[in-house]
N, C-alpha and C positions, 0 to 999 in steps of 0.2 A: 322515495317512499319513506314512510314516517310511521311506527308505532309506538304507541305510549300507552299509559294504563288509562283507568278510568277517571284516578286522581286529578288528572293533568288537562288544563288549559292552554289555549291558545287563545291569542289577544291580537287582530290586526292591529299594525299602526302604519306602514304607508310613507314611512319618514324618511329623508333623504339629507344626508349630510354632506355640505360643497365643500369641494377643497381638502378633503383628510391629507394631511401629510405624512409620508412613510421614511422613517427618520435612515432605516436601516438602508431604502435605496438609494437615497441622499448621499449616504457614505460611496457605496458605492454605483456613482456617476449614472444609475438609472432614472426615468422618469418615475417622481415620486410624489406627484399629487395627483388624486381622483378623488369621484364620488363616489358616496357609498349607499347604496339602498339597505333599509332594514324594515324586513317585510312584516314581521310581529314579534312577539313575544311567548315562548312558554313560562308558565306558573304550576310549579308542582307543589303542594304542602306534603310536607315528610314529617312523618312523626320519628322520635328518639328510639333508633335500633331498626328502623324501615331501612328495606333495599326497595329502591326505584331503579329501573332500566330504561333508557329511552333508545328505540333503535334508527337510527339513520340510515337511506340506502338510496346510492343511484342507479339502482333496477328499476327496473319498470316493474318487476313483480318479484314479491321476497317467497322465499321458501313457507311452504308448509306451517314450518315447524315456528314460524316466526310471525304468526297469527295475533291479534290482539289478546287472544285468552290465556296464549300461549309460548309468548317470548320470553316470559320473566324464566320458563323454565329451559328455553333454548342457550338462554343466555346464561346461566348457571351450569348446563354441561357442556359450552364453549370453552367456558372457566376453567373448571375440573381437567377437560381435554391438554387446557395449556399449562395447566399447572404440573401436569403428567407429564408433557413432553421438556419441561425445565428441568423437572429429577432426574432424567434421561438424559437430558445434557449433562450435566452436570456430574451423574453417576460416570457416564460415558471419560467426560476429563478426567476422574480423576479414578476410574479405574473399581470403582467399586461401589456401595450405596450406600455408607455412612455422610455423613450431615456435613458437603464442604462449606454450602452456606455458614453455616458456626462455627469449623475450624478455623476458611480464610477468606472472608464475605469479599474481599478483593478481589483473588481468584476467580470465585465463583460470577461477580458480578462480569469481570471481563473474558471471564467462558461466554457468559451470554450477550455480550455487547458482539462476542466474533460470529453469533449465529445468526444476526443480521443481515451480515452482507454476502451469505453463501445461497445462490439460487441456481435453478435450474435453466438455462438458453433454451429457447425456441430455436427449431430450425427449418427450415420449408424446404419440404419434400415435392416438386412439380410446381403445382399451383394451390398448395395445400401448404397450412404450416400445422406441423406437429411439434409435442415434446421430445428433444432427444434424451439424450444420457448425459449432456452434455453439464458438470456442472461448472459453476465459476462465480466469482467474485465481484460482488457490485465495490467500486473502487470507493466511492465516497457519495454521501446523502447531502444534497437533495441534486445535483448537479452531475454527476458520471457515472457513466456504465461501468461493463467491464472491460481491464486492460491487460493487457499480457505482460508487463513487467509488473506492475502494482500486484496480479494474481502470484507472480512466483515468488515476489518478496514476502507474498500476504502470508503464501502455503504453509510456512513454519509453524506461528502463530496462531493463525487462524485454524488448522485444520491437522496439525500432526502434533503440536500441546494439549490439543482439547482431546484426542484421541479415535477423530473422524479420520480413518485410514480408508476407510471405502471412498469416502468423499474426495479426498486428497488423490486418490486413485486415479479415478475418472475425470478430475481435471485435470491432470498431468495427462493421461493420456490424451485425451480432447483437445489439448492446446499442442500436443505432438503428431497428432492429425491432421493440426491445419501446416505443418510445416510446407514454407514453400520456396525455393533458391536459400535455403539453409537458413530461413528465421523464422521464424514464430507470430502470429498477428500481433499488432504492438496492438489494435483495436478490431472490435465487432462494429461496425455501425450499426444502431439501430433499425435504419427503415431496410437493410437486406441486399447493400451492395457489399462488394464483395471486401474484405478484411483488407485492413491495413498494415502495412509490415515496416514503417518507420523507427526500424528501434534497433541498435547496437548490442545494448544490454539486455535484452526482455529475452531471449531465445539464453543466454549463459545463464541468467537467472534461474532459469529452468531446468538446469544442471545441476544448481545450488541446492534446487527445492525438490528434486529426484535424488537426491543423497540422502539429505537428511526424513526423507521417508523414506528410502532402504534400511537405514539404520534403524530407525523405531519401528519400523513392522517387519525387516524381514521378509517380505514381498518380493524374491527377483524373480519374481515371473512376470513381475513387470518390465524389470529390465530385459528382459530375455522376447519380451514385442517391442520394445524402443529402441533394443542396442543396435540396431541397422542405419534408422534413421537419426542416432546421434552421431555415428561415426559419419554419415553424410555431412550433418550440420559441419563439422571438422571440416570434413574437405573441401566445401564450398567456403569456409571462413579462408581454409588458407590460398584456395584458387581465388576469393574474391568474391563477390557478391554482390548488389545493389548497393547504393548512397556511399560506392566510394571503400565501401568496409571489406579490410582485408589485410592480412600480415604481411610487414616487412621482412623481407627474406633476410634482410643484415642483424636485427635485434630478434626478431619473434615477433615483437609485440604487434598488439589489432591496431591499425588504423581506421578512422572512416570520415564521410563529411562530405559533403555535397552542398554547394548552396544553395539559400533559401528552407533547408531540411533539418529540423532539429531531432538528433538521435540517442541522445541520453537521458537518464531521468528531469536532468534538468529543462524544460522543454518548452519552456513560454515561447509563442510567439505571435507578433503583432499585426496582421496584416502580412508584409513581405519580412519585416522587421522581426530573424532572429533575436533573441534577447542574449542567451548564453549558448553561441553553437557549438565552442568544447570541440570542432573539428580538428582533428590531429591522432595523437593517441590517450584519451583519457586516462587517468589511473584507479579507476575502480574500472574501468571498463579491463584494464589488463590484468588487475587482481581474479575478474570474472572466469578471464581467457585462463589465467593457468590454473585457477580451480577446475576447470571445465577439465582440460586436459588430464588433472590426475588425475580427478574421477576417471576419465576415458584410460589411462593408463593401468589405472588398480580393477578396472570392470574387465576391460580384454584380459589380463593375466589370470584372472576366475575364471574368465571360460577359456583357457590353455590360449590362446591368440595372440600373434605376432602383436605385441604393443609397442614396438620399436619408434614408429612413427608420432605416436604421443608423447611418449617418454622423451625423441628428440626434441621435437619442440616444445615441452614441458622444462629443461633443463638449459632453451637457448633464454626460454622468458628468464628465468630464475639468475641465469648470468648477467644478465643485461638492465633487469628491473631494477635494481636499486641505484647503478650507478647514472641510470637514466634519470629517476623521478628525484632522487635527493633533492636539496634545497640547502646544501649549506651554509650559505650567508643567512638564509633566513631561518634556518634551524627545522623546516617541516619538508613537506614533500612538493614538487610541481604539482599547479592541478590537471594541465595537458603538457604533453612534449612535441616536440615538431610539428608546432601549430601550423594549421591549415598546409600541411607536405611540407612546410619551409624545416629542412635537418639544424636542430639549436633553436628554433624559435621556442620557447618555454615559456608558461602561463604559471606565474609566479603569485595567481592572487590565492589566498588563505580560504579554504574552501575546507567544506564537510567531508567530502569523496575519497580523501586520505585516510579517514577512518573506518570507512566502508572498505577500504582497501587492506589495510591493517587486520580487523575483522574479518576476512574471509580468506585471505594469503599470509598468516603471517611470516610461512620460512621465508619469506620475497625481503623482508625486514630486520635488519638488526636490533636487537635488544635496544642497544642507546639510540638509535634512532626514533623507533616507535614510542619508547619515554620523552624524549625531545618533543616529537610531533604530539604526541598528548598532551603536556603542557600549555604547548601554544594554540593549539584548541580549546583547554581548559580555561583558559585565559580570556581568547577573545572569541570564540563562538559557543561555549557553551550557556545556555540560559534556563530558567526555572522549569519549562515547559520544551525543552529540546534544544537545537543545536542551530544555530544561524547557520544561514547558505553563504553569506560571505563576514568577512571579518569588518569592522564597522571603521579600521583606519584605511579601509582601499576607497580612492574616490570615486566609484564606482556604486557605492555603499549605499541603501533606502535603506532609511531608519522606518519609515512609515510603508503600510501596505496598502490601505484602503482610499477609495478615488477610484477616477472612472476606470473603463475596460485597459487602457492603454499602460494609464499609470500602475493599477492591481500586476497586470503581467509583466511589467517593466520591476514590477520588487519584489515578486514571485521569487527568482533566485540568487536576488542580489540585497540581500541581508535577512528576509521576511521568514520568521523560525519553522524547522519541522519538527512534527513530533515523532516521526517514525527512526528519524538520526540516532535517537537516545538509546536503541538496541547496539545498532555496531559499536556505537559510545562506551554501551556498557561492556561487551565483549573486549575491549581492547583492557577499561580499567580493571577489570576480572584479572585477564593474563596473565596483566604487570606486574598486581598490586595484592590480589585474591583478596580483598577486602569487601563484604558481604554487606556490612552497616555502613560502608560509605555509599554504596549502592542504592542501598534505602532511602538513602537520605537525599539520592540524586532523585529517584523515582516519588519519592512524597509527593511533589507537588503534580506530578504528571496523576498518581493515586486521588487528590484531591479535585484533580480536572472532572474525572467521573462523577462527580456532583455540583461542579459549577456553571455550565454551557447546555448542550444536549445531554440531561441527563440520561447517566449509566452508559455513557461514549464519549470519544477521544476527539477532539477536532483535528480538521486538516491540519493547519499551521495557526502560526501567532505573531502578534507583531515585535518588532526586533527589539525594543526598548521598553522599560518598562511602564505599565502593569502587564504588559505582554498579554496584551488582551487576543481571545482567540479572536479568528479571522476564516476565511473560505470554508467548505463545510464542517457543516455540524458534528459530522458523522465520519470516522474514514480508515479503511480497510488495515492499510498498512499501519496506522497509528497505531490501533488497538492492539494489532498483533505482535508488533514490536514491544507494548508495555507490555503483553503478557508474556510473549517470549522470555524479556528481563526480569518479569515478576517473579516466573519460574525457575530462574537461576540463581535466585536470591532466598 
C-alpha cells in the first residue's frame, strides 16, 4: 500500500539492470550478483519549509487514519507519540526530567540505542500463540535473536543504567522459568521448538545480572520467588549436569565439554568443526562459579539459612583459583586448565576471558598479578574499538575476519575484536589505577563508533588490525551495554 499527497508522481519505467554486484556479499563469501527490477519512479516538487510524507505499507489495507486526506496528520501524531516516549527514556535513565540530551548527548544517545533491543517473546499457548510477560533481549541486528548469555551480560547495561527495573524484572524471572537440569536456555529458537541449553556460562550470568539489580532496586521479593531455584541450579552444578559440566570435587572448580558442543561465550562452530571448545575448566567461567556462590552465601545468611554449603565451596574455589590459573612464565592467567579432563594440560594462549575474570572475582586475584595480566593485555589485545579474542603472536592468530561462512567463524574468536570486552577492560583498569581521563580516552573511540557504522549503535566486532573496521552486526546488545555501563562509571 502506497499513500502520497496530491503533489507527487509516479512514473513507470519497467527497467531491469543485469548483473548488479553486491560488494558487501562478496566479502562475505555469499552469492553476490543479481538482477534488479525497477518498477518507476516517484517525483515529489517540495517547496522551501514543505513537509511531504510518503507512507509505505505491506498491508493489504492501512488504517483509517492513514487515508490520502489524512496521513500527513497521522504521520505527525506518530511523531509527537515517539518523541514523548524518548523523554520518557531518557527521564527514566536518568532519574528525573531535566535536559540529559544537553548535559551528556553520549549518555542519552546510548539510553536510546539500549531501547532497541529490549522486546517482548511470543509464546504459544495450545495451538494459539499469544503475548507473554515475557521480556528479553534481541542479541544483535540484522542476524540474532534472543540468547540467554548475551541477555544477562546485556541486563546491566541495557536495563538496570537506564533505570528499567520493571523490565529487568521480568526477564530475569522469565529466563528462571525456563530453568531446566540447572541451566538456563542458552536459546529460544524461533519457529517453537523447544529451548536450547548449550551453555556453561549463560545460567552464572544470571546470577551476575540478579545482584546487580538487587542492588539498584532493592527488590528482594524477587529473590524471595528465585531463591529455590537457584539454590537448585547449585546442586545440580555440583552433582553435574548436561555437556560434561560439573565440579571437581579436589579443587571446586566447574568443568564441562563434551564433543562436538561448544559451551562458552566463545562459540563459533563450523559444521562438526568446533573452532574454540575451551573444554576443561575455563577461567571466566570459574570467576562466574564463585561469584554465583557468594551471591548464594550472602542471599541464605539474609534469610537466617544454613549457608554452610556455599560458603564451603566458595572458599575451596578461592584456595585453588589462583594457583590454578596463573601463568607465570608468561606473566598472565591460563585461558583453560585440565584441558579436555587431562589434570596439567593448560591453555596458555593470551586471551580476553582473564579480564572477565578479574572483573567479576577480584578477591580470586592478587594485586601484582591482576597489574601484570593487565599490562599484557594492554599490550597485545587491547584495540581502538575493544579488545581481541586472541593475542596476534599465537599461530593460531586471524588477523582478518571477513570471507566466506567457514573462514568468518574460523576468526570469530581467534583474533576478530569485541566491543563488549571494553566494560571488564574498564572495571579492572578502574580498580587498579581509579584513573577516570584515561578511561575517556579508552572509550573515545568506541564514543565515536555511534556515528560511524549503524548510526546511534555499537557494532558486533571489528577486524583485528587496523583501521579496525567494524564487521558482523550492525547493531549489538551486549556492545552498547558494555559502553554505557563504562560511560557511566566515568
Amino acid at each position: 500500500m502506497l499513500v502520497l499527497g496530491p503533489s507527487a508522481h509516479f512514473t513507470l519505467t519497467g527497467d531491469w539492470f543485469w548483473g548488479v554486484k553486491h560488494r558487501r556479499d562478496t566479502e562475505r563469501g555469499l552469492p553476490d550478483v543479481e538482477d534488479v527490477y525497477q518498477p518507476g519512479m516517484f517525483r515529489i516538487q517540495i517547496q522551501p519549509g514543505e513537509r511531504v510524507t510518503i507512507v509505505l505499507s505491506a498491508e493489504a489495507a492501512l488504517p483509517s487514519e492513514f487515508g490520502s486526506s489524512g496521513h500527513e496528520v497521522a504521520v505527525e501524531q506518530a511523531w509527537v507519540r515517539h518523541q514523548q516516549r524518548v523523554q520518557q527514556l531518557l527521564a527514566t535513565a536518568h532519574h528525573d526530567q531535566d535536559g540529559l540530551s544537553e548535559r551528556d548527548p553520549v549518555l542519552a544517545r546510548l539510553v536510546l540505542a539500549a531501547d532497541q533491543f529490549i522486546v517482548a517473546r511470543p509464546v504459544r499457548t495450545g495451538d494459539s500463540q499469544s503475548e507473554s510477560e515475557l521480556k528479553t533481549i534481541i542479541a544483535g541486528y540484522p542476524w540474532f535473536a534472543d540468547w540467554g548469555r548475551d541477555s544477562m551480560i546485556s541486563v546491566p547495561g541495557l536495563l538496570i543504567c537506564t533505570g528499567r527495573y520493571q523490565e529487568a524484572r521480568d526477564l530475569l524471572k522469565a529466563f528462571a522459568s525456563y530453568t531446566h537440569g540447572g541451566l538456563i536456555p542458552n536459546r529460544f529458537p524461533d519457529s517453537g521448538e523447544a529451548p536450547e541449553y548449550n551453555t556453561i556460562d549463560g545460567t552464572l550470568w544470571m546470577f551476575h545480572a540478579l545482584d546487580r539489580y538487587l542492588k539498584a532496586s532493592g527488590d528482594w521479593s524477587l529473590l524471595n520467588e528465585l531463591f529455590l531455584t537457584l539454590s537448585d541450579i547449585i546442586d545440580r552444578h555440583v552433582e553435574g549436569t548436561i555437556y560434561g559440566i560439573g565440579v571437581d570435587p579436589a579443587d571446586g572448580l566447574l568443568h564441562g565439554g563434551t564433543a562436538g558442543v561448544q559451551l562458552t561465550w566463545m562459540d563459533a562452530k563450523v559444521g562438526d568443526w568446533v573452532v574454540t571448545p575451551r573444554h576443561g575448566k575455563p577461567i571466566e567461567v570459574n570467576a562466574l562459579w564463585y561469584y554465583a556462590l557468594s551471591c548464594m552465601e550472602t542471599w541464605a545468611e539474609r534469610y537466617g539459612l544454613d549457608a554452610s554449603k556455599f560458603s564451603q565451596l566458595r572458599a575451596q574455589v578461592r584456595a585453588h583459583f589462583s594457583k590454578r590459573f596463573w601463568y607465570e612464565e608468561g606473566g598472565y592467567f591460563y585461558d583453560v586448565v585440565d584441558v579436555e579432563g587431562v589434570a596439567g594440560q593448560n591453555d596458555a594462549s593470551l586471551r580476553p576471558n582473564q579480564v572477565i575474570a578479574a572483573s567479576l572475582a577480584p578477591a580470586l586475584l592478587t594485586g601484582e598479578h591482576t597489574r601484570r595480566m593487565l599490562d599484557k593485555v594492554t599490550a597485545s589485545l587491547l584495540t581502538p574499538l575493544g579488545l581481541r579474542s586472541l593475542s596476534p603472536d599465537d599461530p593460531a592468530y586471524c588477523a582478518h575476519y571477513n570471507g566466506n561462512a567457514q573462514q568468518r567463524d574460523g576468526a570469530y574468536h581467534r583474533g576478530t575484536v569485541w566491543q563488549w570486552l571494553i566494560g571488564p577492560y574498564v572495571d579492572v583498569h578502574l580498580s587498579l589505577n581509579n584513573d577516570r581521563a584515561a578511561i575517556r580516552t579508552v572509550l573515545e573511540p568506541l564514543v565515536q563508533h555511534l556515528w560511524d557504522a549503524c548510526l546511534g549503535s555499537i557494532s558486533e566486532i571489528a577486524e583485528p588490525e587496523p583501521p579496525f573496521t567494524q564487521v558482523g552486526c550492525y547493531a549489538q546488545a551486549w556492545s552498547v551495554a558494555e559502553v554505557l555501563r563504562s560511560w557511566q562509571l566515568v
